[in-house]
Each structure stands twice: as structure tokens, then as C-alpha cells.
C-alpha positions in Angstrom: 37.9 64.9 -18.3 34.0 64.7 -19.6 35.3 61.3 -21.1 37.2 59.9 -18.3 34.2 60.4 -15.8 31.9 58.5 -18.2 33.8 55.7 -18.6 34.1 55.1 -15.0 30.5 55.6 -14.5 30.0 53.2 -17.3 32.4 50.4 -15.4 30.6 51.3 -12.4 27.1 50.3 -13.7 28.3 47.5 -15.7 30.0 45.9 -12.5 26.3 46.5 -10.7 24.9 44.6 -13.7 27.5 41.9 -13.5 27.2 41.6 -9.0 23.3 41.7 -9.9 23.5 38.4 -12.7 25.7 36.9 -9.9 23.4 37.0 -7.6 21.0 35.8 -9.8 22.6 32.8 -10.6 23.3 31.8 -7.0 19.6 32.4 -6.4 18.4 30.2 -9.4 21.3 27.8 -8.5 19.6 27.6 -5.0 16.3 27.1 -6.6 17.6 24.5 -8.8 19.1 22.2 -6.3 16.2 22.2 -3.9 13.9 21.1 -6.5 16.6 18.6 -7.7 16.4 17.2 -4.0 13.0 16.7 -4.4 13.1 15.2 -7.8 15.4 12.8 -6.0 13.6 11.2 -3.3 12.4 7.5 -5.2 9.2 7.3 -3.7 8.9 3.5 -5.4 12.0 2.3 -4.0 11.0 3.4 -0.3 7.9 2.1 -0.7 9.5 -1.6 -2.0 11.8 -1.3 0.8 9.2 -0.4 3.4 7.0 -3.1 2.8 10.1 -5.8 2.4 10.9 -5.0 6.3 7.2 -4.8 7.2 6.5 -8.2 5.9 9.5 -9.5 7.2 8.5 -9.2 10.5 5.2 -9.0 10.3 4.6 -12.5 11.0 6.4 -12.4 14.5 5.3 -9.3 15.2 1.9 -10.8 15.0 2.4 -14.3 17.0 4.1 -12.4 19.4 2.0 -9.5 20.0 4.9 -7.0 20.1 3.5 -4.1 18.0 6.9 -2.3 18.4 8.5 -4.5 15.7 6.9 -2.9 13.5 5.8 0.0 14.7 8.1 2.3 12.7 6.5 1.1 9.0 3.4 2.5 10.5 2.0 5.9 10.5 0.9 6.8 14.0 -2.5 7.5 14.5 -3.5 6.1 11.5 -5.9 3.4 10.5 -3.0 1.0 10.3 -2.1 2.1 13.3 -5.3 1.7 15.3 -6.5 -1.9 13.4 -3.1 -3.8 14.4 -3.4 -1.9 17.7 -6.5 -3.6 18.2 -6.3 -7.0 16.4 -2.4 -7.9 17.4 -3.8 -9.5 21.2 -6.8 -11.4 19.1 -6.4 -14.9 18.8 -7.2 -13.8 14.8 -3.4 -13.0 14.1 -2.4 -16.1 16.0 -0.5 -18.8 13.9 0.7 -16.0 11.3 2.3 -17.4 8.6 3.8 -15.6 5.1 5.3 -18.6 2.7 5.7 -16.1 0.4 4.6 -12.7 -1.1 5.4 -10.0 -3.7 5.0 -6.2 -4.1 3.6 -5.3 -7.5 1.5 -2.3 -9.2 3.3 1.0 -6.8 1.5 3.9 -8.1 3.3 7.2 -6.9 1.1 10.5 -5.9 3.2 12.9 -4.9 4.6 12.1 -1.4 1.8 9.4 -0.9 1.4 5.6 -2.7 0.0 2.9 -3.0 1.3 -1.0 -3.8 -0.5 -4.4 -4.4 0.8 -7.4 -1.9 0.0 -10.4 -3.0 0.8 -12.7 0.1 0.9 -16.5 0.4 -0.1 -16.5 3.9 -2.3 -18.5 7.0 -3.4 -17.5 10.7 -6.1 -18.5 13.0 -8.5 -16.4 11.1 -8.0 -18.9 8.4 -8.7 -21.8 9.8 -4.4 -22.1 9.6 -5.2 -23.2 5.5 -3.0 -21.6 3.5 -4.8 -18.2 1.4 -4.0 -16.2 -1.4 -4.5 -12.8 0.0 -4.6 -9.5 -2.4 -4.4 -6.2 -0.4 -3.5 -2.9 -1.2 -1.4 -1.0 1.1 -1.5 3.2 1.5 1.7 4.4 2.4 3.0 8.6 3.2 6.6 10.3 2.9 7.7 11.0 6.8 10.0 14.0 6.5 11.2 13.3 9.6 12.3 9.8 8.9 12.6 10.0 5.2 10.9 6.9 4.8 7.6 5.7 3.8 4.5 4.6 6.4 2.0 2.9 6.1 -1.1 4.0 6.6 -4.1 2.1 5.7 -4.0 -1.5 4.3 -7.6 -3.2 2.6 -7.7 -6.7 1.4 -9.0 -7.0 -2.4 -9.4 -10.7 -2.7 -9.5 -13.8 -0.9 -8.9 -16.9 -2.4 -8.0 -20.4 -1.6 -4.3 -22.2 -2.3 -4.5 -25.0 -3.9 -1.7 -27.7 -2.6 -0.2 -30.0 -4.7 -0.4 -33.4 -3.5 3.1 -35.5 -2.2 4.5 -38.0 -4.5 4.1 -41.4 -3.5 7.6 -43.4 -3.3 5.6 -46.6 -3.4 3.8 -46.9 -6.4 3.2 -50.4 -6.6 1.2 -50.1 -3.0 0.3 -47.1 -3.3 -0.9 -45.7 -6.8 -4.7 -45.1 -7.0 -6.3 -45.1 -10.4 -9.4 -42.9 -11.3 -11.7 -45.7 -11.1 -10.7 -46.8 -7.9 -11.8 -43.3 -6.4 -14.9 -43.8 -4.9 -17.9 -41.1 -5.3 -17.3 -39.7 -1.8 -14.0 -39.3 -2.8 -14.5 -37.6 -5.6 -16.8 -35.0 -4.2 -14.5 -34.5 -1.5 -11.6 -34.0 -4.4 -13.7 -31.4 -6.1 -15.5 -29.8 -2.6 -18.6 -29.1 -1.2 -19.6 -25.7 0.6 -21.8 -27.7 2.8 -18.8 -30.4 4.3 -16.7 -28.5 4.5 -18.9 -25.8 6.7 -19.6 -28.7 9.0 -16.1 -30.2 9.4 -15.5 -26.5 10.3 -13.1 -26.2 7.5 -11.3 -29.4 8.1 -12.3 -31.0 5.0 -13.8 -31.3 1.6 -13.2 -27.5 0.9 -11.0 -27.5 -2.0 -12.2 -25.5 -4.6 -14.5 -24.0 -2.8 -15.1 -20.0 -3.3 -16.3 -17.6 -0.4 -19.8 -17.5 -2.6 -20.5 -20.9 -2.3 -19.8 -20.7 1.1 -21.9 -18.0 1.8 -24.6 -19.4 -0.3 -24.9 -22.4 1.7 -24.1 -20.8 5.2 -27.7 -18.9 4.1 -29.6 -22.1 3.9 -27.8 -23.6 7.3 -28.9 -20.4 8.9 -32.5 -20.9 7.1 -32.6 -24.1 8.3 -31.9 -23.3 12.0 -28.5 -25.4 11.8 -26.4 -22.4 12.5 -27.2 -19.3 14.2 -27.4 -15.9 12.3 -23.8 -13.7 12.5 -23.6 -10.6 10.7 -21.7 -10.9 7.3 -18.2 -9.5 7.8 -16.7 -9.2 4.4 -15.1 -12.6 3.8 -17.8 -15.7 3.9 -15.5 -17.8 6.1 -15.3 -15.3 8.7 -18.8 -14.9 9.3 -18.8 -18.8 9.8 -16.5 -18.7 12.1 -18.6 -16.0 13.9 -21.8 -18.2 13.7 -19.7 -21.5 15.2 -18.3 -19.1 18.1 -21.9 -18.0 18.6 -23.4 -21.6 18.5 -20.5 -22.8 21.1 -21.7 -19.8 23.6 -18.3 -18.0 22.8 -20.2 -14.9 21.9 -23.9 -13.4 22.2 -26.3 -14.1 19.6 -26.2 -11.6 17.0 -30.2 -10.0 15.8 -30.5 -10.5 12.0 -32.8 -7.4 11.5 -30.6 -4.8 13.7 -30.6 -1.5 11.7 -27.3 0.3 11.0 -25.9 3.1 13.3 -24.8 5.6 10.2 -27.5 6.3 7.9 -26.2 8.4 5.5 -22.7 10.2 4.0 -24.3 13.2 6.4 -24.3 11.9 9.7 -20.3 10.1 8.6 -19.6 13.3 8.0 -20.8 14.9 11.2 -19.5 12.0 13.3 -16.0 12.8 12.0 -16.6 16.4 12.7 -17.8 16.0 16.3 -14.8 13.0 16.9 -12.0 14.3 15.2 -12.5 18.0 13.6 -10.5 19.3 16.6 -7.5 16.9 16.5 -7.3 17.9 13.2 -6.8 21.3 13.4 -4.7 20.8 16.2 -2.1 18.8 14.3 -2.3 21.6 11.7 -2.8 24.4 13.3 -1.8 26.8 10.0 -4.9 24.8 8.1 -8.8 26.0 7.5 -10.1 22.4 7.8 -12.9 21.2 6.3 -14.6 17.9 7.0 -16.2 16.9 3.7 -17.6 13.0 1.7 -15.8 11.6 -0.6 -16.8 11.4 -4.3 -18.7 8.7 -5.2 -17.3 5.3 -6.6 -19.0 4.1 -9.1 -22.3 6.5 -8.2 -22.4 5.1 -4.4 -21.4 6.9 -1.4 -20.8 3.3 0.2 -17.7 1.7 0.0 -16.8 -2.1 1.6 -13.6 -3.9 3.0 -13.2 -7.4 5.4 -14.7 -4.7 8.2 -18.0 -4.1 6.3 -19.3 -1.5 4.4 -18.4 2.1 5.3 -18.9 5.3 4.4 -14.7 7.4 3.1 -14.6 10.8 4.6 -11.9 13.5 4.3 -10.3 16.3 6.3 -9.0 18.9 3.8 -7.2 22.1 3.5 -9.5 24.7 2.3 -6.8 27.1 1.6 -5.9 27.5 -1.9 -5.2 23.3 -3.1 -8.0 21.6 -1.4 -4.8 19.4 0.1 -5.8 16.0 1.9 -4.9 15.9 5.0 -6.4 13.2 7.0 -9.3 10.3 5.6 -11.9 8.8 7.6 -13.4 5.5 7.4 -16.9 5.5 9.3 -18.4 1.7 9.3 -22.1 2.2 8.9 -23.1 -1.1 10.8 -21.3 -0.6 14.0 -20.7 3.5 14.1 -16.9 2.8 14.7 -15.1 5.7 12.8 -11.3 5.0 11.7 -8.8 7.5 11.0 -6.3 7.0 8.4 
């Protein structure tokens, strides 16, 4: 009887073992398939496919001013967000063309990346001559959505296209040796920073790099032929500034007018008086912080086609330090950004 009753306390415990591994397994089974959902999610491939549609209407979008076509590539609230917001009714994005671009260089961080465009592309802001334009585009996971936004964008290089001249049919008429070319011509072939300032961009600027420009837009200003316009990250920009300015168009602009933003200090109390509480109300469970950035390349000042600017960061004090929202506060102007 002894025996019997010890078996069947034995079965007992073993089935309690065997109901306890089951559950077990269910649980890790659980565990295993939520982090293979999140293994799944191909961050590169969203971000690929996010930028195709953005750039594919980002053109008309532009010429148009109807934001709302692309609207949903773009984070709200973000500095994306609040740049097109306030550029798409310029006469800057007027004239938007893209002959062609290409994605390149996605590096994946977690839920957020980043991609190089490289866009063949023209506007009003470019005189409507073609560009080769490098800018690197910031773009977060939406849960919601389950697709990537953009959320900041910075051009990395400007550079001119060069066009390849049409074949003559004619080449009896119309072929033109070397020695033919007279030495107008040739400098006209080659460029000249100076012409091709006072054509207004019209001509003679083939070849010619934004530091040329900007070298001899210094000695026009110098030489009281153009008025003074704060540099704006591009050298062709500022021109066009100067030549608005000179046509009455805009106010004249005070060479010696000190910045607004002093230091990584008062960018970091700016944010904090500006944006510290919309922070903490759009993560309410958060200890936020409002810290600078570390330095880049040991400076606290960083630059893009709005001017120089100082990077500051809302983060999570709890626990991972996690990023939650990034600042851009321009140093010249005061205006602060929010990624």
C-alpha cells in the first residue's frame, strides 16, 4: 500500500514538472517570436522605400505648394517638418526640378537612420542651373505607421553639373576648331567668378566653385559694387541675397551685427525655456533633460545652408540616457529648430 501511494505521488510531481516545462516553453516561445518580430522589421528597405516616394513627389509637391503630398514621409513637428512648412510658399522651391537621384550609404541605429541622396536637381534657388546636391537625410521608425519619417535633412555639398554640349549635325558650317576660339571665349569656356556674378549667373560660370564665388563676391562687396548680405552657407545664395538687397527687394543687411546665441549655454537654455515643456508633455513617463551635444571635432558649433548652429538634445535621464528629441539653435538669428 506504502508502494502504491509513492508511485502516485511520484506521477503526481513528475506531471507538475512536466505542466511547469510546458509552460516554460510557451513563455520562451512568446519571448522568441516577439524578438523575432523585431529582428524582422528591415529598417534599410523602409528607409529606400521612403525616400523613393518622397522624391518622387517631392518636386510637385514643391511647385505646387501642397505640403500634404508629402506630408506622410515627414515626422510631424520635426525640423523637416517645420523647414518645408516654411520654405514650400517661397519663390526658393519654385521651378523644382530632380533629373535624377540615388540613395546610397543607409546606416541603421536601431529604429533611427540615416541615407546619402545624391540629387541631380534645379529650382529658383539655383538660378534654374542644374546642381549636384549631396544631403543627408534623418529618418525614425513610426510604430503607428510602420514606416520610416523623415526627420531632418542637411545638404553636404554643392556642386555644379557640368552639361555636355549638343552635337552639331552640320559640321561643314558649323565645326569650330581651337584656334578659331577667341580669348573671350575661352575664358568664358573655362569661367570666371567675377562674369558670372554680374550676369547674375547667366553666364561664364562653368567651372566655377562656391569659393571662387565667394572670394570674389568679398572684393565686389569691398569695392562697394554689391551691398553686404550675411553669408548663408552656400556662396550663390548669399549673392542672390546681396542682388535682392541692391534691387530694394529686401533691407540692407549690417555687416558687423553680433550674433543672438553666444554660447552652447544660452542654446541650451533657449531650448529649455521653448520647448522643455512640450517635451515632457509628449512623454509624460520621461525625466527629461535638456543637455549640448558633444563636440565635433573639439567645437561646440556646427554649420548647414542655414548657418552655423549650435545641436542640442532632449534625453531620457532614466536608466539609457535615450534621445528623444534634438535641437538645432542658429546662433546668428536665435531661431531654434526642433528635430
Amino acid at each position: 500500500m506504502r508502494k502504491l501511494i509513492w508511485i502516485i505521488a511520484v506521477a503526481v510531481l513528475c506531471f507538475g514538472c512536466s505542466h511547469k516545462s510546458e509552460q516554460s516553453q510557451v513563455e520562451e516561445g512568446k519571448q522568441t517570436l516577439k524578438t523575432d518580430q523585431k529582428q524582422s522589421i528591415n529598417y534599410k528597405k523602409l528607409t529606400q522605400q521612403t525616400l523613393d516616394r518622397y522624391l518622387s513627389k517631392m518636386a510637385e509637391s514643391y511647385n505646387n505648394e501642397d505640403y500634404d503630398m508629402v506630408k506622410s514621409y515627414i515626422q510631424p513637428k520635426s525640423e523637416a517638418d517645420k523647414y518645408i512648412l516654411k520654405k514650400i510658399k517661397t519663390d526658393e522651391f519654385k521651378n523644382y526640378e530632380i533629373k535624377s537621384y540615388k540613395v546610397s550609404n543607409i546606416k541603421v541605429n536601431k529604429s533611427i537612420t540615416h541615407a546619402d541622396v545624391t540629387r541631380i536637381m534645379k529650382s529658383n534657388k539655383t538660378n534654374n542651373q542644374y546642381k549636384k546636391v549631396v544631403t543627408q537625410f534623418d529618418l525614425k521608425y513610426d510604430k503607428k505607421t510602420k514606416t520610416m519619417r523623415i526627420y531632418d535633412f542637411n545638404d553636404q555639398s554643392v556642386s555644379d553639373v557640368k552639361v555636355p554640349e549638343k552635337v552639331k549635325t552640320d559640321e561643314s558650317k558649323d565645326k569650330v576648331t581651337t584656334e578659331d576660339k577667341t580669348t573671350e571665349q575661352k575664358q568664358q569656356a573655362k569661367g570666371d567668378a567675377s562674369t558670372c556674378i554680374t550676369s547674375r549667373f547667366k553666364s561664364s560660370c562653368e567651372g566655377v566653385s562656391d569659393a571662387a564665388l565667394k572670394a570674389a563676391y568679398d572684393q565686389m562687396v569691398a569695392n562697394k559694387v554689391l551691398p553686404y548680405a550675411p553669408y548663408e552657407g552656400c556662396a550663390q545664395c548669399t549673392i542672390q541675397h546681396a542682388f535682392d538687397i541692391k534691387d530694394g527687394k529686401l533691407p540692407q543687411a549690417t555687416p558687423n551685427a553680433g550674433p543672438k546665441v553666444s554660447s552652447m549655454q544660452d542654446a541650451v537654455q533657449m531650448v529649455t525655456d521653448q520647448y522643455r515643456d512640450d517635451v515632457q508633455r509628449y512623454y509624460p513617463e520621461k525625466d527629461i533633460t535638456i543637455i549640448g551635444t558633444e563636440p565635433i571635432n573639439g567645437s561646440d558649433i556646427q554649420e548647414d545652408v542655414g548657418g552655423k548652429y549650435y545641436k542640442v538634445r532632449a534625453i531620457d535621464t532614466n536608466g539609457t540616457h535615450e534621445l528623444l528629441n534634438s535641437f538645432k539653435v542658429y546662433i546668428q538669428t536665435g531661431e531654434v529648430v526642433m528635430e
